[in-house]
NUDREN-989267 format. One line per 10 residues: number of its first residue (from 1); for each residue x, y, z of N, C-alpha, C, O. Coordinates in steps of 0.001 Angstrom, whole numbers, m for minus. Atoms other than C-alpha are relative to their C-alpha. Example, Ala and Ser with C-alpha at 12.3 -4.5 7.8 and 13.67 -1.06 7.14 Angstrom:
1> 890 m1190 0 12300 m4500 7800 900 1200 0 1936 1181 665; m820 m1190 m60 13670 m1060 7140 m770 1090 730 m261 2198 899
! end
This chain:
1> 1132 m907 206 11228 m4402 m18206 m1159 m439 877 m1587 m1588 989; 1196 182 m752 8488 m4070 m16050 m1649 45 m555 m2202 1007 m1087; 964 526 847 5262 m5953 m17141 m1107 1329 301 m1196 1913 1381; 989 m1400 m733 2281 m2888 m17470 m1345 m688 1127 m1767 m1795 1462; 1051 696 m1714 m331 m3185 m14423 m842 m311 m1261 m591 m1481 m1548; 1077 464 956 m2957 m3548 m17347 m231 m1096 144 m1077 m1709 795; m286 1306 m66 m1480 m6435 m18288 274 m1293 774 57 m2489 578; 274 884 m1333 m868 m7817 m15148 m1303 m152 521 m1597 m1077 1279; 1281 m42 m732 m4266 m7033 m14279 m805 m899 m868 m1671 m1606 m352; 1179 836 538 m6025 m8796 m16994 729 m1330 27 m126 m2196 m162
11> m496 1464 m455 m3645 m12120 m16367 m350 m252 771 m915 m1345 719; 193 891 m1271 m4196 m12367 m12611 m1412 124 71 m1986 m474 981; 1502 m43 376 m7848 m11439 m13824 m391 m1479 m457 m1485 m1939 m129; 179 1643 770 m7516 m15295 m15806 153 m718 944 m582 m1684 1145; m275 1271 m710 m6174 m16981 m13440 m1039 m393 1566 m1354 475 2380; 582 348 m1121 m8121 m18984 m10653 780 m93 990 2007 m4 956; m675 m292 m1260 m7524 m19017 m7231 1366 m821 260 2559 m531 359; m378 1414 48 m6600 m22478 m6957 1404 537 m659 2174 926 220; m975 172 462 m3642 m21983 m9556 1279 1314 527 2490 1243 314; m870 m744 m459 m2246 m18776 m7839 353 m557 1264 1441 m380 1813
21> m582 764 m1533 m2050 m20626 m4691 1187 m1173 m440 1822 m1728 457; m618 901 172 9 m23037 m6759 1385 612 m560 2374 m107 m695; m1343 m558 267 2743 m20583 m7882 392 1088 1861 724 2244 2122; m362 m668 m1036 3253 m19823 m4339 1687 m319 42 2435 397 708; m1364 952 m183 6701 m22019 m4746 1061 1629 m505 2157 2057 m145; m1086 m1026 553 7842 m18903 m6732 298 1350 937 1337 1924 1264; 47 m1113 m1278 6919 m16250 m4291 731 m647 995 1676 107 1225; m925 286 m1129 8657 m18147 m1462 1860 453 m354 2786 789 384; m1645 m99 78 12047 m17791 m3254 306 1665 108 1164 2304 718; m448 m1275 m265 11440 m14375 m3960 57 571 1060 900 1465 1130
31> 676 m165 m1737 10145 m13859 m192 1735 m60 452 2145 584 1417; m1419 114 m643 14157 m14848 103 800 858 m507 1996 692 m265; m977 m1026 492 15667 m12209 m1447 m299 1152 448 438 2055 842; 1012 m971 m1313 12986 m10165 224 722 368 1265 1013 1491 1677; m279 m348 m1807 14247 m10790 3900 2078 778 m126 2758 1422 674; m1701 m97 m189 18320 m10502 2439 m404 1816 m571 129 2459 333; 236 m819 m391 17165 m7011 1458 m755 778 884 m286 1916 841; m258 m19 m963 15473 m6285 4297 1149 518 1027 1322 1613 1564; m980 11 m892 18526 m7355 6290 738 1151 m359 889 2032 488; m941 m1365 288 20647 m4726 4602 m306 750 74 635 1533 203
41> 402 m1037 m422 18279 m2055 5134 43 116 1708 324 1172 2275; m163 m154 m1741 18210 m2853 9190 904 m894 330 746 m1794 1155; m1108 1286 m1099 21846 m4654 9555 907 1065 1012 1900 920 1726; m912 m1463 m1313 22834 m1069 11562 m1024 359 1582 m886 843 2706; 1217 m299 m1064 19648 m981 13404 m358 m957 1401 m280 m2155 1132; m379 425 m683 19339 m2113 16753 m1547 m802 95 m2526 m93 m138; 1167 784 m248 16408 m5068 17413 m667 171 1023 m116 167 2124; 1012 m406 m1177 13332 m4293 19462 m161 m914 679 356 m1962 290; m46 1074 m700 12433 m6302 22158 m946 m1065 m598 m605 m2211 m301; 604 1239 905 9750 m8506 19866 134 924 m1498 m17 2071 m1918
51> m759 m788 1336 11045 m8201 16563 m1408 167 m1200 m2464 m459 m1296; 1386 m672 260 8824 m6244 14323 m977 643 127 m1928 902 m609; 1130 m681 m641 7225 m4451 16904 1219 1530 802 2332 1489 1328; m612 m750 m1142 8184 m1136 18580 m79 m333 1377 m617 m1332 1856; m177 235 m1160 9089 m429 21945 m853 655 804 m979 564 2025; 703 m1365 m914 6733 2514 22591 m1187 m43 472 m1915 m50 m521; 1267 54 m536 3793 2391 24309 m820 m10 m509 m1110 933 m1246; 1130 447 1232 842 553 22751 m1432 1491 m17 m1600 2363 836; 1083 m580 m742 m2477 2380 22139 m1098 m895 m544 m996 m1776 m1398; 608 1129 m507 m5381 811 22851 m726 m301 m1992 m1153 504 m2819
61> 324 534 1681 m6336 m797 19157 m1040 m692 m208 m1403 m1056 m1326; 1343 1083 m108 m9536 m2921 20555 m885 972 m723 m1542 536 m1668; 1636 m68 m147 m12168 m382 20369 737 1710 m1702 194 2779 m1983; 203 m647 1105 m10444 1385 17022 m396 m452 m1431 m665 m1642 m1598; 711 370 1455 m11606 1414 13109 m1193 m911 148 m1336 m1561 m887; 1413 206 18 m15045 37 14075 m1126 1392 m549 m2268 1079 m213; 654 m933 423 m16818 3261 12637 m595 23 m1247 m4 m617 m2117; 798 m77 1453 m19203 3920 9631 719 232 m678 1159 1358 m448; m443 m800 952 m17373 4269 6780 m247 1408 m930 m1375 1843 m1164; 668 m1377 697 m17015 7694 4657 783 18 m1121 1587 m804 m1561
71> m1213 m320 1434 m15464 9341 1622 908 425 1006 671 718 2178; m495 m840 136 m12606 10596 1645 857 1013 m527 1991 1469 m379; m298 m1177 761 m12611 12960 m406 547 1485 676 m68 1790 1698; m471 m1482 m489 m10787 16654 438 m1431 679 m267 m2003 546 m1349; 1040 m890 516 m13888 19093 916 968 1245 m757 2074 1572 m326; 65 m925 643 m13651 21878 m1704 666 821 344 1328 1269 m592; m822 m977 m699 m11862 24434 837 1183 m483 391 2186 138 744; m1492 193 m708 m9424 22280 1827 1211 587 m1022 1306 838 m2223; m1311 m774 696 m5847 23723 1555 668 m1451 m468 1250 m1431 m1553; m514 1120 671 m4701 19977 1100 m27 m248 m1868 879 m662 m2591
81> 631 91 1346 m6666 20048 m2448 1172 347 m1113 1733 1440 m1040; m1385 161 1257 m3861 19583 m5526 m1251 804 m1232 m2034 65 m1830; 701 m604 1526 m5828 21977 m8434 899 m78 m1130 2098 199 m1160; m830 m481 1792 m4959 21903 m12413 508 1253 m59 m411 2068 20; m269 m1080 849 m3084 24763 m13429 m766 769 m968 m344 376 m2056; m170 m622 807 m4545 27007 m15399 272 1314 m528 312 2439 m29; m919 m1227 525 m3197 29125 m17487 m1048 898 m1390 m1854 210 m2017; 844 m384 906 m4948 31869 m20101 955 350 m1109 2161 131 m1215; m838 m1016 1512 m3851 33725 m23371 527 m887 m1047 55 m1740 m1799; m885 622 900 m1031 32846 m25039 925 m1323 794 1570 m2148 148
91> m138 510 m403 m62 31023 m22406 m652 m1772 28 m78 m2856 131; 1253 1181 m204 m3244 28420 m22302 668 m602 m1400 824 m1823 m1391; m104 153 1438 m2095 28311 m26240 1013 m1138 m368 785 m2110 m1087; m1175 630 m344 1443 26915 m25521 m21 m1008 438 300 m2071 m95; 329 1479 m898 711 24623 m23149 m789 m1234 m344 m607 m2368 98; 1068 985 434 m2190 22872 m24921 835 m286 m1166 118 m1168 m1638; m825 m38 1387 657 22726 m28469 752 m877 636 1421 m1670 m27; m921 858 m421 2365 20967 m25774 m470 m1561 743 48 m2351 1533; 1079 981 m771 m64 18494 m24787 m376 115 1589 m918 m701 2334; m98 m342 m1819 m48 19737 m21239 m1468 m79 234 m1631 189 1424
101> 1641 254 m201 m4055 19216 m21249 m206 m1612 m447 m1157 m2258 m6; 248 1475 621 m3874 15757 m22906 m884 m861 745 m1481 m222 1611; 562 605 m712 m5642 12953 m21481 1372 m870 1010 1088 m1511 2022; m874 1002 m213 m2087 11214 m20727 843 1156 771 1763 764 1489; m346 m997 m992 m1074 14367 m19030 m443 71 780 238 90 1805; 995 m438 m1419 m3656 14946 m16751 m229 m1578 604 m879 m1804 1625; 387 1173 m1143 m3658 11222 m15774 1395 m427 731 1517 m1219 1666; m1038 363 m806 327 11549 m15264 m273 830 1248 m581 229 2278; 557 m760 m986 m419 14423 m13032 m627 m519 1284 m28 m613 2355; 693 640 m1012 m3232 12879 m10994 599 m1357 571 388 m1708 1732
111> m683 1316 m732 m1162 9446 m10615 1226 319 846 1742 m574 1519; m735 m284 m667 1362 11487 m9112 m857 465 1556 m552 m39 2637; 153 m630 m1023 m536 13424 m6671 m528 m1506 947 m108 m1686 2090; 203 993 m711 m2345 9812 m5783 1151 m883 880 891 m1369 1981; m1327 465 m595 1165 8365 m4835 501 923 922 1347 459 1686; m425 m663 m1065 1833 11009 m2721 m600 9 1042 m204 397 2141; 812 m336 m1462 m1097 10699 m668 502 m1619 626 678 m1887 1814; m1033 1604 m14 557 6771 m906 798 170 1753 697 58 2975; m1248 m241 m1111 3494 7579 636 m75 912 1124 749 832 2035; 130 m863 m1120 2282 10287 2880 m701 m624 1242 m560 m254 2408
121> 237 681 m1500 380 7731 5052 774 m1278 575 621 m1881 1637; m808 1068 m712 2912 5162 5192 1634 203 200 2535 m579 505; m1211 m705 m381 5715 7576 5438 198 664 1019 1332 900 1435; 46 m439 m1371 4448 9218 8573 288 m877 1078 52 m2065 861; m202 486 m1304 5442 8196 12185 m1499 m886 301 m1619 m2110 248; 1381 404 m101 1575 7827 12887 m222 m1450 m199 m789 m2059 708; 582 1058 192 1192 4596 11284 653 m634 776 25 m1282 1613; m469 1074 m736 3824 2837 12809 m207 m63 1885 m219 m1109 2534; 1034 m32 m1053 2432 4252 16339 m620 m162 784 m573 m448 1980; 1581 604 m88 m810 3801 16052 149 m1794 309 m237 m2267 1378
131> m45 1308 m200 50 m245 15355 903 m527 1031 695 m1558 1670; m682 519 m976 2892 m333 17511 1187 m940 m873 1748 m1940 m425; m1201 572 650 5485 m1250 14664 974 700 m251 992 1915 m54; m1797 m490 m409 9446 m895 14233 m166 461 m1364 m842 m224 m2132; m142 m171 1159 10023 950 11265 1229 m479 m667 2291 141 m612; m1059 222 1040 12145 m881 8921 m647 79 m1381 m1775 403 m1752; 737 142 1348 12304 m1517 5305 m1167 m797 m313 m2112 m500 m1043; 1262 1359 225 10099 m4806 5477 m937 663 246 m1785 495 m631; 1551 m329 m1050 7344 m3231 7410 m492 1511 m903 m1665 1871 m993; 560 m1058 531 7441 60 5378 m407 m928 m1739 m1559 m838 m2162
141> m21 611 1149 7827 m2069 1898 m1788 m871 164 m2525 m1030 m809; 1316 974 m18 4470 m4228 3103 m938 1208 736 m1719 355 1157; 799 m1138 456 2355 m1066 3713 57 815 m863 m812 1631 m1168; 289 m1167 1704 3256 745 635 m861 m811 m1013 m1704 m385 m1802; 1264 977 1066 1751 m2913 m1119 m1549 228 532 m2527 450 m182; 1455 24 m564 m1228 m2801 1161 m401 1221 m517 m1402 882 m1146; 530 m959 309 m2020 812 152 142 385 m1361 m555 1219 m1939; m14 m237 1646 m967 814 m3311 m1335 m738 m577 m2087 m201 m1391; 1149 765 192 m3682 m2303 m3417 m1242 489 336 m2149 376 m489; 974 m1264 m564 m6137 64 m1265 m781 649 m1845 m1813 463 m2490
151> 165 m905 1112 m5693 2466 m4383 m451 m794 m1665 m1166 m483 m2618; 440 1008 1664 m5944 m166 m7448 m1030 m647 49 m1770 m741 m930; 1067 721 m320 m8263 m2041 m6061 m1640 1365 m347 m2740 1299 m897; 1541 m792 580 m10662 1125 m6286 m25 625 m911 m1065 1179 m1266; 210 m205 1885 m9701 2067 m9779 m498 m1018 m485 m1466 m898 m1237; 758 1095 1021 m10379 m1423 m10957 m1895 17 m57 m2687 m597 m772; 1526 m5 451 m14014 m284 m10232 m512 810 m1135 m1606 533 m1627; 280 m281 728 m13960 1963 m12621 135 m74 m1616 m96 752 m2499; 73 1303 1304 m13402 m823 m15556 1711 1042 m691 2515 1785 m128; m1170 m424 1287 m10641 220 m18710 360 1020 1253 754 749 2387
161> m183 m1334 m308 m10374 3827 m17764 1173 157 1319 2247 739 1470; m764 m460 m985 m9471 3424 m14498 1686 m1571 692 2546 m1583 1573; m1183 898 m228 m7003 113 m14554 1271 637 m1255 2421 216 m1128; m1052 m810 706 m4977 2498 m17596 793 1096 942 1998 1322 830; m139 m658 m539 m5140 5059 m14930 1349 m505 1211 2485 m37 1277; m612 911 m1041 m3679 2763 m11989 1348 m958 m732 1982 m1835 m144; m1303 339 855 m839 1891 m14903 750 1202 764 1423 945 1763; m728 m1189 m176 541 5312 m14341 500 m208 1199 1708 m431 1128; m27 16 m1415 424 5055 m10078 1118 m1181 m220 2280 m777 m190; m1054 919 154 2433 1765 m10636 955 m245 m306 1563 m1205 167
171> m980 m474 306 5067 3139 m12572 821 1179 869 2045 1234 982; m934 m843 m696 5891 6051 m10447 40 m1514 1218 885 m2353 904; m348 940 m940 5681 3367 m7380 994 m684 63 1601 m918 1108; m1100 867 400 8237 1181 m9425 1346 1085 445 2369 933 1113; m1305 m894 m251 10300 4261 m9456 623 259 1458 1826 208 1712; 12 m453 m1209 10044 5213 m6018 777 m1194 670 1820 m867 1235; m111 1208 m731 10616 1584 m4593 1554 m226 m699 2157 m1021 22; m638 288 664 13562 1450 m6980 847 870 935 1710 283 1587; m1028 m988 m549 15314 4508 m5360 m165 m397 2003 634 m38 2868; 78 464 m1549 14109 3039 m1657 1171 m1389 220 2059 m1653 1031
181> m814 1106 m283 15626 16 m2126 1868 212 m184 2811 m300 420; m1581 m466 331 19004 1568 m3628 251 802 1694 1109 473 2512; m535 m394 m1381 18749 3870 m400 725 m840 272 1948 m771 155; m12 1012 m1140 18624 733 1573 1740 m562 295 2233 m1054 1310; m1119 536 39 21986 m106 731 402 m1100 m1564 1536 m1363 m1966; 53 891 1214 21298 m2458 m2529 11 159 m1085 m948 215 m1854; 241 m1340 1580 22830 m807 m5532 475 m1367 m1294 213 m1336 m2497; m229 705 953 24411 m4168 m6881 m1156 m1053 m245 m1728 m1447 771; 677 810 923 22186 m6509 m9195 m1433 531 532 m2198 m45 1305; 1346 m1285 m828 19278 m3610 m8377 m1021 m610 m791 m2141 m848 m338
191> 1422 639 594 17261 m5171 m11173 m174 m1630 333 m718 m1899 m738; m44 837 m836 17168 m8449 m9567 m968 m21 1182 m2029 m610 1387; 817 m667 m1338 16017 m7077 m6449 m1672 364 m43 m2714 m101 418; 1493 m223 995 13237 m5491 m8242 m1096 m720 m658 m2314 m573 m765; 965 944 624 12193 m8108 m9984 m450 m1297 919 m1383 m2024 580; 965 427 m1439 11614 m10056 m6322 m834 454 183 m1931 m102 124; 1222 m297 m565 9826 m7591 m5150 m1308 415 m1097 m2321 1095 m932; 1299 m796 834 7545 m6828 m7784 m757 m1701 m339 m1828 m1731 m946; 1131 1490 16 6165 m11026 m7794 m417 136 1626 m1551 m153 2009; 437 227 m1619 6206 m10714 m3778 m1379 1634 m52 m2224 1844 817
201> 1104 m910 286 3936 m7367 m5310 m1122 m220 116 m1981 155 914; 1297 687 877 1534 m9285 m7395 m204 m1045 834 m1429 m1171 829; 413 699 m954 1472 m12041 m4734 m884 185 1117 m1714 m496 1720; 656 m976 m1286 403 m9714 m2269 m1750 318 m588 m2876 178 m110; 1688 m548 835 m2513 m8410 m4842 m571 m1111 43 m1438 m886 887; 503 1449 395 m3672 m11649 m5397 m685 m697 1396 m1769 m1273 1482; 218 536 m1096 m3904 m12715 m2198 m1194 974 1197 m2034 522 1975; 942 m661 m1026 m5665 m9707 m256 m1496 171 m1488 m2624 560 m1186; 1215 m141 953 m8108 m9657 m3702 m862 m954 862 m1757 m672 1658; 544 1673 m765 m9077 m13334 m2392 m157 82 1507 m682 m905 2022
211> 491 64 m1285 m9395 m12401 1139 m1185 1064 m357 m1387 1542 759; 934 m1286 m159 m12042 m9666 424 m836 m715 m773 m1434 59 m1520; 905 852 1008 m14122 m12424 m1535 m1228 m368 951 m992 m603 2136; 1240 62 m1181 m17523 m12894 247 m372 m1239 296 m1335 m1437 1037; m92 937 m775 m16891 m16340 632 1626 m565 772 2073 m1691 989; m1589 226 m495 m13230 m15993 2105 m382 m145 1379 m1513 196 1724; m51 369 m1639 m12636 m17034 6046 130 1606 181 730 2335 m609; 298 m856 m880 m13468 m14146 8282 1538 1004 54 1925 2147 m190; m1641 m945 m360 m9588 m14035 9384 897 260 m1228 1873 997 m1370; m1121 m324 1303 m8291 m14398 5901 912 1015 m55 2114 1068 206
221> m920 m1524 m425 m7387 m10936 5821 891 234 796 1976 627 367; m870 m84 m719 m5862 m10812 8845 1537 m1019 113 2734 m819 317; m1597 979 979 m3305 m13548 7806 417 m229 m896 1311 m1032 m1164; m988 m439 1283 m2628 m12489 4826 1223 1055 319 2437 884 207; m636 m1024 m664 m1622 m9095 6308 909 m728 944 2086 m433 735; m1324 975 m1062 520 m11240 8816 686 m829 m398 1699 m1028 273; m771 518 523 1757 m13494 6579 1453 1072 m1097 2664 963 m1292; m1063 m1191 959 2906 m10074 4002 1093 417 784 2209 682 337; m1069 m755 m1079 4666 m8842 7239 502 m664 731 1140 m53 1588; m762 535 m858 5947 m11679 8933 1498 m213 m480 1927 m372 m1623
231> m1391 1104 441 9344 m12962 8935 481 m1263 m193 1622 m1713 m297; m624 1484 352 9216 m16258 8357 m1417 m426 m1034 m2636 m507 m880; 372 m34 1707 8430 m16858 4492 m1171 m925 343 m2213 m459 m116; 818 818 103 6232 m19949 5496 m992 m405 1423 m1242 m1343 2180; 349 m867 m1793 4497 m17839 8415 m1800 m925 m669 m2304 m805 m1785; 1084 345 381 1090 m19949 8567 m888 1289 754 m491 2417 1046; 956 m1170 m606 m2168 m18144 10129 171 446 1094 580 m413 1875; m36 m643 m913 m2134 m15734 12712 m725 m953 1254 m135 m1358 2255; 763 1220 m1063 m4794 m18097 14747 751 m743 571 574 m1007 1760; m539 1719 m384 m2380 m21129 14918 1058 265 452 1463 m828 846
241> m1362 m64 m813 1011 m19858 16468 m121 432 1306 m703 1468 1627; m82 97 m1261 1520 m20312 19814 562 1424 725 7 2155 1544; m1188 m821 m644 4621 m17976 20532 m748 1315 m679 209 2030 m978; 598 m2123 17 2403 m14037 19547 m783 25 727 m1801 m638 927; 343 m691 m1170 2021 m12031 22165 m1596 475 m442 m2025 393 m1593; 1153 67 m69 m1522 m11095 22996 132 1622 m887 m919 2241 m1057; 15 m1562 313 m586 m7536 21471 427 405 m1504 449 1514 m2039; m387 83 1327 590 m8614 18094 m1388 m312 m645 m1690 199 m1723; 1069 394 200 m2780 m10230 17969 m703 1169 m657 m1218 1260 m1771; 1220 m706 m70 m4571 m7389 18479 429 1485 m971 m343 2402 m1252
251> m43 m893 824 m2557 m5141 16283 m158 m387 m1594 m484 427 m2458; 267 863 1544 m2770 m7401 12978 m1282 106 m107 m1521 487 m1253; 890 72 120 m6590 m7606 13783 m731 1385 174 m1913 1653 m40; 588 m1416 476 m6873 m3987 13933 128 545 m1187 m691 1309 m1698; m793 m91 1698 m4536 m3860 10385 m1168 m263 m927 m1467 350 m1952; 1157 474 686 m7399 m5527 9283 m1279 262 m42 m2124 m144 m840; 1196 m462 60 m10022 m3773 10505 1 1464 m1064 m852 1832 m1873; m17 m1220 865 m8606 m433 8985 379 m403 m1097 307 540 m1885; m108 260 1595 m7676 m2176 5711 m1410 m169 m588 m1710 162 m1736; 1248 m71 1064 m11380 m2957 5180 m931 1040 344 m2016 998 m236
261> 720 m1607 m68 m12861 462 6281 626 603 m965 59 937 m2006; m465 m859 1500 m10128 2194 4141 m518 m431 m1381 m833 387 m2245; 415 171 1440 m11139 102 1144 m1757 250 m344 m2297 374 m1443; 1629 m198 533 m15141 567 1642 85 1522 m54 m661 2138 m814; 228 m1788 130 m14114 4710 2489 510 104 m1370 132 1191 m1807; m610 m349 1286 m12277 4500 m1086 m1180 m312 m1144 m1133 146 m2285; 1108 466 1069 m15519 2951 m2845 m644 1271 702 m339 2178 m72; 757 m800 m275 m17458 5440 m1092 686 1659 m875 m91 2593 m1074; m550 m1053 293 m15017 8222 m2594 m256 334 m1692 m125 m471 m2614; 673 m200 1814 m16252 9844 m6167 1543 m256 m444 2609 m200 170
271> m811 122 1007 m14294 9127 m9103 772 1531 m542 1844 1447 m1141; m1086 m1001 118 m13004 12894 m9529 1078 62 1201 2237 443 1037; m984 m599 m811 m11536 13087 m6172 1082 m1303 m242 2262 m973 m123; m1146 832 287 m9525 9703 m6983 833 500 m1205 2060 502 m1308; m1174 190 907 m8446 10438 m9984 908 1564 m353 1717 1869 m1229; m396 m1088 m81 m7595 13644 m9392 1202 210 1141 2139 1004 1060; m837 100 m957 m5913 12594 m5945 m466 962 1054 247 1304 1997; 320 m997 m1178 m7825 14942 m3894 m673 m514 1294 m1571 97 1874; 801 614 m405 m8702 12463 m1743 1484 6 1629 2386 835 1748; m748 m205 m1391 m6701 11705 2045 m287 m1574 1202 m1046 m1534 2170
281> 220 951 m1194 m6708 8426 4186 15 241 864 733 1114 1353; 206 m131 m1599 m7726 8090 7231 853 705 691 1978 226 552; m1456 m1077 m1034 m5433 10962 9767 m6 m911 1181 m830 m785 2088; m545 821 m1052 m4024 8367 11984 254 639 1294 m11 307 2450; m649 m229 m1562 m2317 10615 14126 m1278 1265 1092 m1131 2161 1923; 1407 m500 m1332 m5920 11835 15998 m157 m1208 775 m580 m1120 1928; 95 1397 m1097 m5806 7845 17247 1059 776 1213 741 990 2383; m962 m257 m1053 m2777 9136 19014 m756 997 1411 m1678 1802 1541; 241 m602 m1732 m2670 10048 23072 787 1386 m383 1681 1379 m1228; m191 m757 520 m2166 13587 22977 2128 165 222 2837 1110 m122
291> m1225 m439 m911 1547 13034 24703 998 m696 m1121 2219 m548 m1082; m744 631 839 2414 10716 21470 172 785 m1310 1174 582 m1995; 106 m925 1072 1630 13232 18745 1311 1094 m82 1992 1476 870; m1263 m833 600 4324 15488 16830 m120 1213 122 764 1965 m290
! end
């Protein structure tokens, strides 16, 4: 059974830094069951020339996500905009007998449409792109955490309410990740699997919480994000390895620039359009040269 985010949230809420850095021993093992699925999602796929990275022509990543942050919220006209149903008469009558107005309705609802906007930016071509990465499972599996964290991270501002809310998002996620990983090829000891990735989850949370701390190192961030996505479990900081190319550099340190614009545009975003889901990350594919676009 999968522990509720609540509850996870008010544990890794107890615990100090210090002692999550000390159950790292456990995350490394899971980190190994990690790369063996992985492998079975890309043991057909053919290896790029630096592994982890596409082959396709970079774009230039220096002089992007430096911009003011904004909401982003859907304006009012947009056709993107997910509206409530409603319904009148005898109809309205039915539906409300059925709890279909509830509070636990309308927050399954909205935790759905939020997961879709999830998966809609790390399910597009665009992202991988824009950074100049290979799409496998690893690389899609460590942006669905980064943006699921995006999304929890700016419910937890809105105290109870909105970490009950960010229960819901976490459960469909479980689901979703459950049927990704079965894709992948990994149907035997599936709960197993699951229960790796869901500490290499909470590892992940834990860790980009603590880089966004206003006395964390500068690059923190950026080697966290490089440690979530590297391949080698006991990948130290991005700074200190010799052997990455000047272009891995500069795409991890852009990862990092748009991870902390997206999370100040998500504080900037009202509390209906989150929890409603009417909201839209950043449209990646306008970075794109017009000759790379779909």
């Amino acid at each position: 059974m999968v522990p509720r985010w609540s509850r996870a949230f008010t544990h890794l809420s107890k615990l100090g830094l210090q002692k999550n850095m000390e159950s790292r021993k456990d995350l490394y093992i899971a980190y190994e069951s990690y790369y063996k699925v992985a492998a079975a999602a890309t043991a057909t796929t053919k290896d790029s020339p630096v592994k982890g990275f596409s082959s396709k022509p970079e774009v230039n990543l220096k002089n992007m996500f430096w911009s003011k942050p904004c909401s982003l919220a859907l304006a009012l006209d947009s056709p993107l905009r997910i509206e409530e149903p409603k319904y009148e008469g005898i109809r309205h009558i039915i539906f409300k007998l059925l709890l279909f107005y509830s509070k636990q309705s309308k927050s399954i609802r909205g935790a759905n449409v939020v997961y879709r906007r999830i998966i809609s930016q790390v399910d597009k071509p665009a992202i991988y792109e824009v950074f100049n990465l290979e799409k496998t499972f690893k690389t899609t599996f460590s942006l669905l955490v980064l943006h699921m964290w995006l999304c929890l991270r700016r419910l937890k501002e809105e105290g109870k309410e909105g970490v009950e809310f960010g229960q819901y998002v976490y459960e469909i996620y479980n689901h979703d990740l459950e049927m990704r990983v079965s894709k992948a090829g990994v149907n035997l000891l599936l709960s197993r699997w699951m229960k790796d990735l869901e500490k290499i989850f909470y590892g992940n949370i834990v860790a980009y919480d603590a880089a966004m701390l206003p006395e964390a190192r500068q690059d923190e961030l950026t080697n966290v994000i490089w440690r979530s996505s590297s391949h080698d479990r006991h990948a130290i900081g991005l700074d200190r390895l010799m052997d990455v190319t000047r272009a891995q550099k500069h795409t991890y340190l852009a990862i990092s620039r748009y991870v902390r614009r997206e999370s100040s545009c998500m504080s900037l975003t009202d509390k209906e359009a989150i929890f409603s889901g009417n909201f839209m990350f950043t449209l990646l594919e306008k970075t794109l040269p017009d000759s790379a676009r779909r």
